[in-house]
C-alpha positions as CSV (number, residue, x, y, z in Angstrom):
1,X,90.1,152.2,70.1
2,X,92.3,152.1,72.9
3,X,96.3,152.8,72.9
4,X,98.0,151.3,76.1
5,X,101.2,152.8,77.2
6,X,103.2,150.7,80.0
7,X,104.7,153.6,81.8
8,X,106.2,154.5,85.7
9,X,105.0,157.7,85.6
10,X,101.7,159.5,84.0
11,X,100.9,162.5,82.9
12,X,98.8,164.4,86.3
13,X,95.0,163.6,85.8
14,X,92.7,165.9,86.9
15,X,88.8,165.3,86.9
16,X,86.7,167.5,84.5
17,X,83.0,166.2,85.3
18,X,82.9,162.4,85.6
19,X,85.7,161.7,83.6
20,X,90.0,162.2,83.8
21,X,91.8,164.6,81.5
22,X,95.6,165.1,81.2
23,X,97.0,168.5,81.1
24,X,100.7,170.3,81.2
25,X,104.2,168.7,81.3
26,X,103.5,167.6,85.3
27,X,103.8,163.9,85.8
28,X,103.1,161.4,89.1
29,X,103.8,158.1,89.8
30,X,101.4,155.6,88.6
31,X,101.8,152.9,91.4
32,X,99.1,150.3,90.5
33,X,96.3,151.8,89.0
34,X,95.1,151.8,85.2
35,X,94.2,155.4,84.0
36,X,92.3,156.2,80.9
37,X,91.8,159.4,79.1
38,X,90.5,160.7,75.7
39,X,92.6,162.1,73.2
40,X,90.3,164.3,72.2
41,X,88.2,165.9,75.0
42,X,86.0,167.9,72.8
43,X,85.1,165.1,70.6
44,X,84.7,162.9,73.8
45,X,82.3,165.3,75.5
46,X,80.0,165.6,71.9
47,X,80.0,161.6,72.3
48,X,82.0,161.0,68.8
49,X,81.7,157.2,69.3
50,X,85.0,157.5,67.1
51,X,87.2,159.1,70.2
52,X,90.8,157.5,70.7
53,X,91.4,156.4,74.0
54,X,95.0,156.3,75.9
55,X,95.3,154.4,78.6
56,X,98.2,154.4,81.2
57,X,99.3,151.0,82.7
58,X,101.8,150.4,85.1
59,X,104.9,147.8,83.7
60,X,104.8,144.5,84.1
C-alpha cells in the first residue's frame, strides 16, 4: 500500500543502502521528482511484504 502526499517540500532523504529514508524535521524542495520511502524501515529491510509506503509527489 502506498500513501501519496502532493507536497512543495519533503522531508530530506538520505540513502541507507539502495533505498531512501527520511529522518529529522529538515525539509527540501521537491522540484519534479517522485520520492518514495517506507514507513517502517525495519520491517522494510526484514522484507514484511506488508510495509506501508509514502510517497512524495510534487502538486499538480
Amino acid at each position: 500500500m502506498v500513501d501519496v502526499v502532493e507536497t512543495e517540500t519533503v522531508p530530506k532523504p538520505t540513502v541507507a543502502g539502495w533505498f531512501f529514508v527520511t529522518k529529522g524535521d529538515e525539509r527540501e524542495p521537491i522540484g519534479m521528482r517522485i520520492i518514495e520511502t517506507p514507513t517502517d524501515v525495519g520491517r522494510f529491510v526484514n522484507r514484511d511484504a506488508r510495509v506501508r509506503f509514502t510517497a512524495y509527489v510534487p502538486p499538480r
